[in-house]
Each structure stands twice: as structure tokens, then as C-alpha cells.
N, C-alpha and C positions, 0 to 999 in steps of 0.2 A: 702632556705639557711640553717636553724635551721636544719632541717630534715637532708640537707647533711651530715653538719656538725655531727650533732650524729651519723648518720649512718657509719660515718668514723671513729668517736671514738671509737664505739663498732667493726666495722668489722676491720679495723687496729692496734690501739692504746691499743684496751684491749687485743686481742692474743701478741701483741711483750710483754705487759708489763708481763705477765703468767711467761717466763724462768728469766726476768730481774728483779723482784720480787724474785722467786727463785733463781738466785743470792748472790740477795742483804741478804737473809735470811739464806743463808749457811755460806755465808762469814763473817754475823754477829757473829752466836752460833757456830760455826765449823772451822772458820780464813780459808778459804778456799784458798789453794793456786793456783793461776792464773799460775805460767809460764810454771807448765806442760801445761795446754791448751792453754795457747796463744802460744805454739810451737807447738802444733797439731793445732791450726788455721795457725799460720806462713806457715809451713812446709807441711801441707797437705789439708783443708779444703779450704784455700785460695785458691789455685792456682786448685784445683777440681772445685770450682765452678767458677774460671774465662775460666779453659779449657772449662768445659760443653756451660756452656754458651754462649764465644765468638764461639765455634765448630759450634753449632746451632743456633747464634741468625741470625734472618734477620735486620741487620744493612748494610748500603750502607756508599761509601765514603763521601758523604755530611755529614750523620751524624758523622763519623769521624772529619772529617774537623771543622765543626761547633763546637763539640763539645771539642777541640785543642784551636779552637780559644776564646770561650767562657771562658774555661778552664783560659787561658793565662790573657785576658784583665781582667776579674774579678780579678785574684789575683792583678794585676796590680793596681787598683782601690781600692780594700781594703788597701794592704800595704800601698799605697798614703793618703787614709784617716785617716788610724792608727799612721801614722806617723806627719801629720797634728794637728789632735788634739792632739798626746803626747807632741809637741812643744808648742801649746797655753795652753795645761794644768800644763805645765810644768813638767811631769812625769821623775823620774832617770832614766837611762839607763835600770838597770834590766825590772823596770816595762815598758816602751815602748818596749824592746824587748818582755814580756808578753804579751803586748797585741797587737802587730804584730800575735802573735805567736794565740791568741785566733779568733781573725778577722778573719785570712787564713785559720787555720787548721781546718776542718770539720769533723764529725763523720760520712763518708760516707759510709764506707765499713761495721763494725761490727754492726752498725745503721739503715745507708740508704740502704744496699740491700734490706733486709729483709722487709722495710719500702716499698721499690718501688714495692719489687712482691707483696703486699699484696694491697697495694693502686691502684697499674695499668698493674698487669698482669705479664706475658712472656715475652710480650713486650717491657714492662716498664724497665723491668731487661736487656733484650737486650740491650738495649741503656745506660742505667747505668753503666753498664760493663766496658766500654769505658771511662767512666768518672772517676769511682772509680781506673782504675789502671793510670790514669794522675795524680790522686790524691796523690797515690803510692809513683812515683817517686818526683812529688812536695815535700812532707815530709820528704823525703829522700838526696835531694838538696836543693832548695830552701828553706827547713821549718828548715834545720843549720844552714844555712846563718841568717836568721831571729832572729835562739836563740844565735847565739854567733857569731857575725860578726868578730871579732877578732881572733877566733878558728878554722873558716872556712877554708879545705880545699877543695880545686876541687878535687884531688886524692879520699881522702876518702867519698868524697860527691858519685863518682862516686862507689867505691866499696860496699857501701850501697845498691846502686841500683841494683848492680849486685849480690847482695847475699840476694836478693828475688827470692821467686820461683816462685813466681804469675807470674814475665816477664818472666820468660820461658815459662812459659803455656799460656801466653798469643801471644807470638812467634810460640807456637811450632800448636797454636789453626789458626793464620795468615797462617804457612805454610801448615798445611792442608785445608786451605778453597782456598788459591790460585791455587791451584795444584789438588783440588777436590778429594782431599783423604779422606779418613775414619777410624778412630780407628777400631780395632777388636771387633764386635758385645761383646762379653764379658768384655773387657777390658771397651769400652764405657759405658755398665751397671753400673759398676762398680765405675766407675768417677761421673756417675748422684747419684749416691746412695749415696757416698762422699756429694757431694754437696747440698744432703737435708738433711745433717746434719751440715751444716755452720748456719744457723738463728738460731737455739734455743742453739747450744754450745756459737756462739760469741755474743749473748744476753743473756748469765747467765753468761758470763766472764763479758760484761759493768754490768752489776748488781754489781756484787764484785768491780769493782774497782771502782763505784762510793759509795758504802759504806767507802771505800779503803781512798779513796782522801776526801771524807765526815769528817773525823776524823782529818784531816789535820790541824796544827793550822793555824790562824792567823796571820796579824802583826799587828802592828799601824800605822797608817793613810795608810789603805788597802783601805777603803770603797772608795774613789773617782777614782782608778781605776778599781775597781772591778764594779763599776757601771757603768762606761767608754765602758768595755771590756762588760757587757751583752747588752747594748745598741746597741754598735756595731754589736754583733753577733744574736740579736733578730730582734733588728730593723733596721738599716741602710745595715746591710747584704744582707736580703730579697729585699731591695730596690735596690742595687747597681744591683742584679744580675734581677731583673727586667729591668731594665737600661740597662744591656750590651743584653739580649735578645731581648729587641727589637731594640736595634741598629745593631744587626746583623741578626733581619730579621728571628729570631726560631719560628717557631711555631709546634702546634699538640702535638703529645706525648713527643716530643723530650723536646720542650719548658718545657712542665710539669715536665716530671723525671726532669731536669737542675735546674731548679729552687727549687724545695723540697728537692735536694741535694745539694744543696747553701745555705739554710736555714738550714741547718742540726744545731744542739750542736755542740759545742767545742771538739773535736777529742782527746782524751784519750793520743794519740803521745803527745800532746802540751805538757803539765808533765811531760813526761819522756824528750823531749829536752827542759825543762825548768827545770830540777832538774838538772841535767847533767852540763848544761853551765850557770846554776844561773840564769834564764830569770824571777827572782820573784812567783820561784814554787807554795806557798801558794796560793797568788792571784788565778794564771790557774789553779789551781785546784778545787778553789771555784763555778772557772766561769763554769768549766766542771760537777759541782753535778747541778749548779742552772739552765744553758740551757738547760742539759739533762732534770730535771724536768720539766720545763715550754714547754719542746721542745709537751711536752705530751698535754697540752691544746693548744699552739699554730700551732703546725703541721696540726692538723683536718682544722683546719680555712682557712690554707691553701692551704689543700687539695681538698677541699669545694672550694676555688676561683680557682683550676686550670681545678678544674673538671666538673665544671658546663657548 
């Protein structure tokens, strides 16, 4: 188990940390500004490697299906327990919608791709694929609702969704496998080469913004949610989504990638619809520097019990 374990820190854990380090180290001495890149992740990195990807992965409908349904009932389960304890803890409004907001939203995409091809392959990425653009649109509908139930609209929850390019390519990735079509040998190259350049840009962009969110202040009487929301998202997380996998019967690769991308840090989105709609910014931003840190020793461990 020890052996695993290292072996996963050194061959996963120390390459993602390499660009997120440099990040973190630009954005220190140089204030490095993110939104040109996270528009070349938005606008083109994203939706490259969701095309490539889904174009080529061998995923079957079951794992669609399963991973729809896993998708669903866990968020289901978190929000229910988030909201649970913010009532016996007695939490204000802002802070339960913060830690709705921290519990649900995962750092899968600019995180856990990069995470799953290194820990479990081509594979692993196939099946992730599927997961991270559910993820997508979760954040994009349900993850307003969560930060500002009062602001929520359906209209603009829905126009969010649709001014992602990822769902296109992920549409446009459906209509060629249904119909067994092919990009133009050049044009395909072209998309893949795109796409091995999504892990080391959108892990030097989490670098920066967790220096970013790091400098964030505080407030007063922060610490009993703030310990609340890491609890949640370290520990009763991993277990919940343990819980819905085997009630719905996953196993093999599928179970693995699901599970390590349920356990992911707190999603970087959470801030941006917790600053927006006041959902107790400070707080999910704390909780976003301190799971991504801990995500680093705790991830190996995990990956060690899926992989064994």
C-alpha cells in the first residue's frame, strides 16, 4: 500500500504539481493575469480536448447512463447533507449557500482530467469525459441555483449552458461517432495537438488562482464553516460518492475515474458564483486553496485504494 501510494505521488502528483507551482510563482512576482487564458481554455482548449476525446474514446452507453445517474444522485446527497448540517449548525444564509456551493462543486475539469490520464490512462480519460461535461452544465444551472436561489433564473441558467463551446464539441463529437464519420485527417491532428495542450495551460491557471484566492481576507467567526465545508468536501464527499457507486452496482475503471473525480478540491467556479451572488466568498475561497493543498497528499491514498 506504502509503495503504491508513493509511487502515485511521484508518477501523478509531482508532474501536475511542476505547471501549478509555476503558476503559483508567476502570479506571485509578475501578477499574472488569468482571463486571457481562461478564454483560451474556455474558447478553445476546452472543447479540443472534449472533441478529441469523446471522437475517439471507447465509452458504451452504460457508461453514459451510469455515469448520468451517479452524476445526479450524488449531487442529490451532497446538497441534502449540506444543507442538513447548515440547519443544526445554524449557518446564515450566505454561508449555507457557501457550503452548498463547496460540497457540489468539484475541480474536475482543469484538475481532474489531467489527474485521471496520468493516474489511469486513455482510458481513464474516456470515461471522465462524460463526467466532466455533466459537470459543465451542473455549474452552470444547478451551481446558480445553489449560490443565489433568489436570482435564479431558468432562462439565463439555460443561456449559460448554451454559450459553452465544450457542448458543442461535445455534440458535434455524438454526431460523428453516431453516423461513423471522421474529421479531415489534418484538421483531426490538429484538435489532438490542441488538446495536449489543455493539462499544463489549465494547471498553471489553478496555480494562479489559488495564489489569487490565497490572499483573500477573512472574516469573523469564518472558522466553524470553513471547517464545516473542508470536512465535507475531504471527508464525507469521498464517502457519499463511495455510497452511490455501490448502490448503483459501478465497478472497474469506471468506478475509479467516478470516484477520484468526486473527491476532487473545491472548483475554482465556486468564487466566482460565490462572489457574484454573495454566497460568503471569503469562506469558498479559503476552502478552494486548503482542498486543493491537502487534495495533494490525500488524492495518492486514494488512488492507492482504487487501484490496488
Amino acid at each position: 500500500m506504502i509503495q503504491t501510494v508513493l509511487s502515485t505521488l511521484l508518477g501523478v502528483i509531482v508532474p501536475l504539481s511542476v505547471p501549478i507551482i509555476a503558476g503559483a510563482l508567476i502570479e506571485r512576482f509578475q501578477r499574472l493575469d488569468t482571463k486571457p487564458l481562461l478564454t483560451l481554455y474556455l474558447y478553445f482548449l476546452s472543447p479540443a480536448i472534449i472533441l478529441d476525446t469523446l471522437a475517439h474514446a471507447e465509452i458504451s452507453f452504460d457508461d453514459i447512463y451510469l455515469t448520468a445517474a451517479f452524476s445526479l444522485l450524488n449531487l442529490l446527497l451532497l446538497w441534502g447533507t449540506a444543507s442538513g448540517i447548515s440547519k443544526i449548525m445554524k449557518f446564515s444564509s450566505p454561508d449555507q449557500a457557501g457550503l452548498t456551493l463547496v460540497s457540489t462543486l468539484t475541480n474536475s475539469a482543469n484538475y481532474g482530467l489531467p489527474l485521471v490520464l496520468l493516474a489511469f490512462g486513455q482510458a481513464g480519460l474516456d470515461k471522465a469525459s462524460v463526467y466532466v461535461i455533466g459537470q459543465m452544465i451542473i455549474v452552470n444551472t444547478i451551481g446558480v441555483y445553489f449560490a443565489a436561489r433568489s436570482h435564479f433564473s431558468v432562462k439565463n441558467a439555460i443561456k449559460s449552458v448554451l454559450s459553452l463551446p465544450a457542448i458543442y464539441a461535445a455534440t458535434l463529437a455524438i454526431l460523428l461517432r453516431a453516423f461513423d464519420l471522421h474529421l479531415p485527417a489534418e484538421v483531426d491532428k490538429g484538435i489532438t495537438m490542441a488538446a495536449g495542450a489543455y493539462s499544463p495551460v489549465v494547471l498553471a491557471i489553478l496555480g494562479a488562482q489559488m495564489m489569487k484566492v490565497g490572499r483573500m481576507p477573512s472574516k469573523k467567526g469564518e472558522m466553524p464553516v470553513f471547517w464545516t465545508g473542508m470536512v465535507m468536501r475531504m471527508l464525507i464527499g469521498p464517502l457519499l460518492a463511495l455510497t452511490v457507486l455501490q448502490l448503483l452496482g459501478i465497478t472497474g475503471t469506471l468506478h475509479s475515474v467516478l470516484f477520484i473525480l468526486a473527491s476532487m478540491p473545491v472548483a475554482v467556479n465556486a468564487v466566482v458564483l460565490a462572489e457574484r451572488f454573495g454566497a460568503s466568498p471569503p469562506f469558498v475561497s479559503r476552502c478552494i486553496l486548503w482542498t486543493t493543498l491537502g487534495s495533494f497528499l490525500v488524492l495518492p491514498l486514494l488512488i492507492a485504494s482504487v487501484s490496488g
